[in-house]
N, C-alpha and C positions, 0 to 999 in steps of 0.2 A: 298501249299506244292509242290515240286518237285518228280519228279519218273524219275527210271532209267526204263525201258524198259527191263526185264530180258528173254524176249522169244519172238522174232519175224522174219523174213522169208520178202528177200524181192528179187524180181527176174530181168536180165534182160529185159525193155521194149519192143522188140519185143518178150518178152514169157511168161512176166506176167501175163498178163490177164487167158491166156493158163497152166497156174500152177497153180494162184489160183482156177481158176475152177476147174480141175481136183484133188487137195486136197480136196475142199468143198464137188466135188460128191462122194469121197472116204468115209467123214463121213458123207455124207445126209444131208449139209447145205448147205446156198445160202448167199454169201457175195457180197456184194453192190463196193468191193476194186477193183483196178485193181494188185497193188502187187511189185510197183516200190520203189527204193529208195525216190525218190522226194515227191510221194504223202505220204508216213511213216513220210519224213521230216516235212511235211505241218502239215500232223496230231501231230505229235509231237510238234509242236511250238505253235499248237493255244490249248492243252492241257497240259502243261507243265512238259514235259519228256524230261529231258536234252540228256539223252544217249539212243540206242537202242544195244541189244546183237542181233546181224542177225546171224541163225543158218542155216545153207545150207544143201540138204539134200540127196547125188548122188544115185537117183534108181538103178544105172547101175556103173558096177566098172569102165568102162569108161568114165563116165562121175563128176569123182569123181576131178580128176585136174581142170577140167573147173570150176567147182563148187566152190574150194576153189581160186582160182584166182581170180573168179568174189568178192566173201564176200572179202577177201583180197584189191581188189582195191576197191571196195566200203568203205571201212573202212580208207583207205589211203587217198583218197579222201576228203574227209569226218568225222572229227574225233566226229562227232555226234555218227556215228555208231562205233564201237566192234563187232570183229567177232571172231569168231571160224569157224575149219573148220570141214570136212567130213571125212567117209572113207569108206569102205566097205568090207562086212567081205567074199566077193571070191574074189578079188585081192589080185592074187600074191603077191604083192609088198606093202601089207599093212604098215609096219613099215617105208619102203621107203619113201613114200607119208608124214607119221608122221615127218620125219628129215625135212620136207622141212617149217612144220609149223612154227618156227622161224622166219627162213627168211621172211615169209607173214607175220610175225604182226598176226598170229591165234593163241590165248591164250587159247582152248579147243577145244574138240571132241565132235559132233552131232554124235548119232543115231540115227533113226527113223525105227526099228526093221518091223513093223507090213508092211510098204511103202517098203523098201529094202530087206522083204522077207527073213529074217534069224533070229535065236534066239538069245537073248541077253548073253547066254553062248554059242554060238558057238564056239569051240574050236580054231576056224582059227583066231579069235578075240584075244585069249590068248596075244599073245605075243603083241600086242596092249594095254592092261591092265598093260602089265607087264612091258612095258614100259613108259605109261604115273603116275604109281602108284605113288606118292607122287610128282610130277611134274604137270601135268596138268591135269584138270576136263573131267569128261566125264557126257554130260546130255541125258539122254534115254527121248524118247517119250515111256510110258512105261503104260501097261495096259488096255490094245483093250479085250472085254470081246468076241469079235465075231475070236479070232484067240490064237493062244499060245507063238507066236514069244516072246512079250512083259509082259508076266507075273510077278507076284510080284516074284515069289519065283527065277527065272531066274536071278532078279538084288541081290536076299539074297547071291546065290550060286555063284554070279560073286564078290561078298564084302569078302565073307569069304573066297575066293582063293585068291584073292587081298587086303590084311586088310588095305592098303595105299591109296588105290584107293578113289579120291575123285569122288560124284554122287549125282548130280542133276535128281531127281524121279520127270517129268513133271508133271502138272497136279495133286498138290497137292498126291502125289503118285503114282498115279494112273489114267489112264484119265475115265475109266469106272471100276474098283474093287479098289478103296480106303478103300473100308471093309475088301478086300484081302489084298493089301500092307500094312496098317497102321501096324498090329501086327507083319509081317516079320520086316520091315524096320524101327521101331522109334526108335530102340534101336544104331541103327548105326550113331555112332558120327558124322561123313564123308559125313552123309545124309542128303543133302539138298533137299527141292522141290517148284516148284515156284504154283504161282494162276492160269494158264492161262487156259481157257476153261475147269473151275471146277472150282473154288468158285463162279461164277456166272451163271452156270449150279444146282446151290444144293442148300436146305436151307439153312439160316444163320447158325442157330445150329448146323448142319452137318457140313459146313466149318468152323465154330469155334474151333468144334472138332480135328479137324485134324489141324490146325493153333498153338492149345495149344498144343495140342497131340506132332509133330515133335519138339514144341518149335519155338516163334517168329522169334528168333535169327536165325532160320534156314531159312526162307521162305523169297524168294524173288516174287514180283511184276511181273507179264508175262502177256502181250495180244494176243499172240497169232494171230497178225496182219501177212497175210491179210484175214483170216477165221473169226478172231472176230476183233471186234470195241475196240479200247484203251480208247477212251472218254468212252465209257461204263464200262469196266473193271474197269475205274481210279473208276467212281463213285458207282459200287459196295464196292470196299476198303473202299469208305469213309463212306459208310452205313452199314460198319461192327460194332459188339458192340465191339470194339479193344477202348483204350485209344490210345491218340493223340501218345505220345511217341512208343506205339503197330505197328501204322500207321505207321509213318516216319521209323522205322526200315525195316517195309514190301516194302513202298514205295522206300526206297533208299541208307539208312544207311548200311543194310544189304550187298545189290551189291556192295557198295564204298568200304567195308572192301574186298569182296570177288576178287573183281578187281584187288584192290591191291596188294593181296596176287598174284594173278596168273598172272595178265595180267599185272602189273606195272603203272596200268594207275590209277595215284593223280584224283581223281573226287572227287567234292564238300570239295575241301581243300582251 
């Protein structure tokens, strides 16, 4: 079977090593990766992941262009990868930054609330919503139980101001309160969320739950590389109690349609 890569993070070589580290100590893990495009690619080839979605992620409003430039040409380079870009919610020139994603070939918005220090409805964010609603995705890293940036109710109250807004809820939900998110968010059509660091963090039952719960149809495939292992991730999926057809949709059929729709990009056609 094939997998797209729905969640993954990869840095330039003289910083890699230096970012995954600092992610992993952020959530009290120890990854073996160093965090480059090259070594993602290798991993991908010898476990069979045709595409990677790289989501970039500017701690600092100034470091929010270099960010998306970098995913941008890596994905130019490279049409393994798909990127999206960044943005951050105390730059001025939020919406600014948004005009330029076109031109980069960046098919979506990365937050990572809990890391950039601001809540998922900050108001400064609004007009960011308000402009990508019915045009491009926005995926939250969303549901840190040790902070409030990222809570479920923050992505409910940012859906029902923006009913167009499409949203990818990381982390099956939630990355630590999926018992929180699941009753906010199943009901939101718009809401998608991927596997990556939670369905092989939790029992099978519990991830099944939430798998059925949101609807197959909606979950994509994420490793979460370079904090988690993608050969692992893949083989979690495969030892879920899902039918094969279950599978290939989580694995890839899911992202192909999703792609399409936003990023233009024909995969496995």
């Amino acid at each position: 079977m094939q997998y797209i890569d729905f969640h993954s993070h990869v840095y330039p070589p003289a910083i890699a090593r230096k970012a995954t580290v600092a992610t992993c100590d952020f959530y009290d893990l120890v990854s073996p990766y160093v965090g480059t495009p090259e070594e993602k690619r290798a991993l991908d080839g010898a476990s069979g992941i045709t595409h990677s979605l790289i989501l970039p992620v500017a701690v600092l409003p100034r470091l929010v262009r270099s960010c998306n430039l970098y995913a941008a040409e890596t994905a130019k380079k490279d049409p393994h990868f798909i990127a999206f870009g960044t943005v951050h919610a105390a730059d001025e020139n939020i919406t600014d930054e948004l005009a330029g994603f076109e031109e980069l070939g960046l098919c979506g918005v990365k937050l990572h609330p809990d890391m950039q220090r601001f809540n998922i409805d900050d108001e400064r964010l609004f007009p960011l919503y308000d402009a990508v609603q019915g045009k491009l995705p926005v995926i939250f890293h969303s549901g840190d139980f040790r902070t409030q940036y990222s809570r479920p109710a923050r992505i409910r109250r940012v859906m029902d101001l923006f009913p167009r807004l499409t949203v990818i809820a990381a982390h099956l939900g939630a990355w630590s309160l999926q018992e929180e998110a699941f009753p906010l968010l199943k009901d939101k059509e718009n809401l998608f969320v991927d596997t990556c660091s939670s369905m092989s963090h939790m029992a099978k039952e519990r991830a099944m739950k939430y798998i059925r719960g949101y609807g197959v149809e909606r979950v994509f495939f994420g490793s979460d590389y370079p904090v988690e292992d993608p050969v692992y991730q893949i083989k979690v999926l495969e030892t879920m109690p899902l039918t094969d057809d279950e599978k290939e949709r989580i694995a890839h059929l899911n992202a192909e349609a999703f792609l399409r729709e936003f990023c233009g990009r024909q995969i496995g056609i």
